[in-house]
N, C-alpha and C positions, 0 to 999 in steps of 0.2 A: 498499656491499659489506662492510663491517666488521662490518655484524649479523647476515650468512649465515649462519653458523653458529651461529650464538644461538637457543636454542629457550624461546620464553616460555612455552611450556604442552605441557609432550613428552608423546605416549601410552604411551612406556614409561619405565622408569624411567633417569633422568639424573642424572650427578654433581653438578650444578646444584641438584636436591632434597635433597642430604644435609642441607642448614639447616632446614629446614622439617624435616625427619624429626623431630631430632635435639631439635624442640621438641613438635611434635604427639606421635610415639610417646609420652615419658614421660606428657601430658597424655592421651591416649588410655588409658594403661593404667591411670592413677588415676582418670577417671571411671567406668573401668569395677569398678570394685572394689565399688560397689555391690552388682552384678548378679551377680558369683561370690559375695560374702557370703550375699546370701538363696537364691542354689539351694543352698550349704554348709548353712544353717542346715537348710534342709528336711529333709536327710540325715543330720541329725546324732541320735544316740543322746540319752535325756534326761544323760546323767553327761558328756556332752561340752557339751549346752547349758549348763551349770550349772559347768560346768568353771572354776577361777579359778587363773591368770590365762587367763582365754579365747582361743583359738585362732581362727584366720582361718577354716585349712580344717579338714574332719574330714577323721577318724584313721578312725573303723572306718565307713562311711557303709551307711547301715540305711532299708528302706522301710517301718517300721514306726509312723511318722507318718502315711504316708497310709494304713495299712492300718487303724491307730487311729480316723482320723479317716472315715473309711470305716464303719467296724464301729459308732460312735456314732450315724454317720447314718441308719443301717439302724432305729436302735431310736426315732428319732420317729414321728411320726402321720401325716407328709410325704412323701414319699418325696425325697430329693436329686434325684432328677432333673426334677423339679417344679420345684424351684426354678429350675435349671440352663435348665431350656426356657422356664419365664418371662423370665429375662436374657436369652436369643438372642433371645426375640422381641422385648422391648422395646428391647435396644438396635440392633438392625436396623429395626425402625419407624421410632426416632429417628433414626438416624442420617441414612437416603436422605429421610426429610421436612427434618429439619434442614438438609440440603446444598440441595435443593429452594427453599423458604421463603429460606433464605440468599442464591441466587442470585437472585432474584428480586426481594429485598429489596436487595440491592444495584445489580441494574441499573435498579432506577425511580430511588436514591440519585444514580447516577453518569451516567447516560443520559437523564431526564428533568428536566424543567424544570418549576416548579410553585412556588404559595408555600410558603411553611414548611420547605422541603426543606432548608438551613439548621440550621434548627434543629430540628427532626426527628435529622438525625444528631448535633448536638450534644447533643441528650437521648440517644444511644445512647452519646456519649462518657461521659457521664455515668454514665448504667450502669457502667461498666467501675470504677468508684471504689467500689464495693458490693459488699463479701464476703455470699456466701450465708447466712450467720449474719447479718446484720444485717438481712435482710427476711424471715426465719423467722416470725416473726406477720403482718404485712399476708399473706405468701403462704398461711400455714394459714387467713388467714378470708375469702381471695379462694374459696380450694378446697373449704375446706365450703359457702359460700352460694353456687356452683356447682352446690355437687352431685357433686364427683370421689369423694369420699370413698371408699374401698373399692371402688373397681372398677380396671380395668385402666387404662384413659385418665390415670390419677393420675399413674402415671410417667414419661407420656411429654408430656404438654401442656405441664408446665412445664421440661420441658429442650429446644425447640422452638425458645426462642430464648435465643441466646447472643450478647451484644454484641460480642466479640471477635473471632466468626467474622463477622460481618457488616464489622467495621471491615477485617476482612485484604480479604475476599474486593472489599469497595468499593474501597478502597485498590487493588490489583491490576485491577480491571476497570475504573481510570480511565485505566490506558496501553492500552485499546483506542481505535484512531484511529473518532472518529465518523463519517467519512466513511465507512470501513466499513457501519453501522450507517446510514447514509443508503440505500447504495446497494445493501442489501438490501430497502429501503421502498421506493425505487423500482422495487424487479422485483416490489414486491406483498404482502411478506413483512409477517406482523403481528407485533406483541412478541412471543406467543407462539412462532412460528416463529423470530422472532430469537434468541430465548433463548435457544431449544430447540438450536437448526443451527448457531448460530455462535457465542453468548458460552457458552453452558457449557462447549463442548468447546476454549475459549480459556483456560478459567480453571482446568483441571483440577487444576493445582497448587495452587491455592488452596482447593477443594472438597475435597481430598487431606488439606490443612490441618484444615480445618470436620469433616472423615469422624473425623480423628484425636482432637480436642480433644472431639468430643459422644460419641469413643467411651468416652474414658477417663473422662469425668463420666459417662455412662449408666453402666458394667459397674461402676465401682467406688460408685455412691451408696447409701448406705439409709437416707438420710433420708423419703426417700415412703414406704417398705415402714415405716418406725419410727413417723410421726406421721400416716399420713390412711389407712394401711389397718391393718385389724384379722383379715380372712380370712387365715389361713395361706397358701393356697394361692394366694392373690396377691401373695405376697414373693418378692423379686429373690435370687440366688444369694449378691451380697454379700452381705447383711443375713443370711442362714441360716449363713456361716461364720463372719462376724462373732459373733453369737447364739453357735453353737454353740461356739468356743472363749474367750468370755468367760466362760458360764454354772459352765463345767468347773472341776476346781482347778487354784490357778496354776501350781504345779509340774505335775500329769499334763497339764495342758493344751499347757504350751508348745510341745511335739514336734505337734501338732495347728495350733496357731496358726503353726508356720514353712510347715507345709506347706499351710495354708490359704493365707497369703500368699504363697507361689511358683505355688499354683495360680490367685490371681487377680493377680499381677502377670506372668503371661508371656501373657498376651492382648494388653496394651498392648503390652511388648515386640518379640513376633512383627509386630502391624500398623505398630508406629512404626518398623522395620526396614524392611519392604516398600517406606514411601511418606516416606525419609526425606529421599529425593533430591526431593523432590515441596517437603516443608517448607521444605527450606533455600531454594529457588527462592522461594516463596512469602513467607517473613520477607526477602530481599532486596530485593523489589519493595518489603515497606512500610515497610521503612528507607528505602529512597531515599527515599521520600515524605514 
């Protein structure tokens, strides 16, 4: 009876939470300083970018960054929105293959039995030790004596698979009880079915995870648009804003380059927001583990 009134997790707010405020808020409000710096930067006038000592927020905030950076794009041989429809499609491709391949890949890791399966994943641990710069040549001379070179398939085959998303999503779909997965083989059910019916719509949060991480390598890469294609009109959105405010002078450029990067960092933003509850669920499961 002494702990009646004790509320270990209240749905509204309790005087109990002031401690936890009191440390989260400050640390909340300093992560987020990031994320009001670069929408400020975008809206800032060039005499405010270049302003010393520099200023957090702007003073007079001007859409003539993106109007700049707009008006420049008009005048290539491309049109922006080429680029723009290239990036939707490649990274929607990747992504629902990537989640696909992933779960799949983790349920033969986690759910079958077989040799090598061992070491099999211990070469994916592996993987995970190797920054994308250090396999930059084996990958460009896997991709030409393929065949990718200059076509569409370039961008999307080799981000397909991601070591990372395969160790959460295994990790996470080992606390499904087997018996489960038995007693769906005895009503008849095959892998496919099983996958399909029961472990992917188990594992959502962890696919939530994989949707988010292959988003933000897909939309922001231009290393395939830089090294294995040469058509214009099969480069990614990055690679054409990247292009377009390095080419420019550094001072007219600046006011271009802020507002290039607020226009491609509020994609991750908006989806890391939607499915963040999804994340944290999903990194807790593979910390227990």
């Amino acid at each position: 009876m002494a702990f009646q009134g004790t509320k270990i997790n209240p749905k509204r707010f309790d005087k109990s939470q002031l401690k936890f405020y009191l440390v989260l808020v400050p640390m909340a409000l300093f992560m987020v300083l990031p994320v009001v710096y670069i929408i400020n930067q975008a809206f800032k006038p060039l005499d405010e970018l270049f302003m010393f000592p520099p200023r957090f927020f702007v003073i007079k905030p001007t859409f003539k960054n993106f109007t700049d950076l707009l008006r420049t794009s008009s005048t290539t041989g491309v049109p922006m929105s080429r680029y723009l429809f290239n990036s939707i499609v490649i990274t929607t491709i990747t992504v629902f293959a990537n989640m696909l391949i992933t779960a799949a890949s983790a349920y033969v890791l986690s759910k079958k039995k077989f040799k090598l399966k061992a070491k099999l994943f211990a070469l994916n641990q592996i993987a995970l030790m190797f920054v994308p710069i250090a396999v930059a040549i084996p990958r460009y001379l896997i991709i030409k004596n393929v065949g990718l070179t200059d076509t569409f398939w370039v961008h999307i085959i080799p981000m397909l698979a991601m070591p990372v998303g395969l160790f959460l999503v295994k990790q996470f779909m080992d606390d499904i009880p087997d018996a489960l997965i038995e007693a769906a083989r005895l009503d008849g059910a095959n892998d496919l079915q099983i996958l399909w019916k029961i472990v992917i719509p188990l594992i959502r949060p962890a696919l939530a995870t994989v949707a988010i991480l292959t988003f933000q390598a897909v939309w922001n890469a231009t290393e395939s648009s830089s090294l294995y294609v040469s058509d214009e009109t099969l480069k990614t959105f990055a690679f054409y804003l990247n292009t377009l405010t390095t080419t420019n002078n550094t001072i007219a450029g600046a006011g271009m380059a802020a507002a290039a990067g607020l226009i491609m960092f509020l994609p991750n933003l908006i989806i890391f927001m939607v499915m963040q509850s999804k994340v944290m669920n999903t990194m807790t499961h593979s910390g227990i583990k």
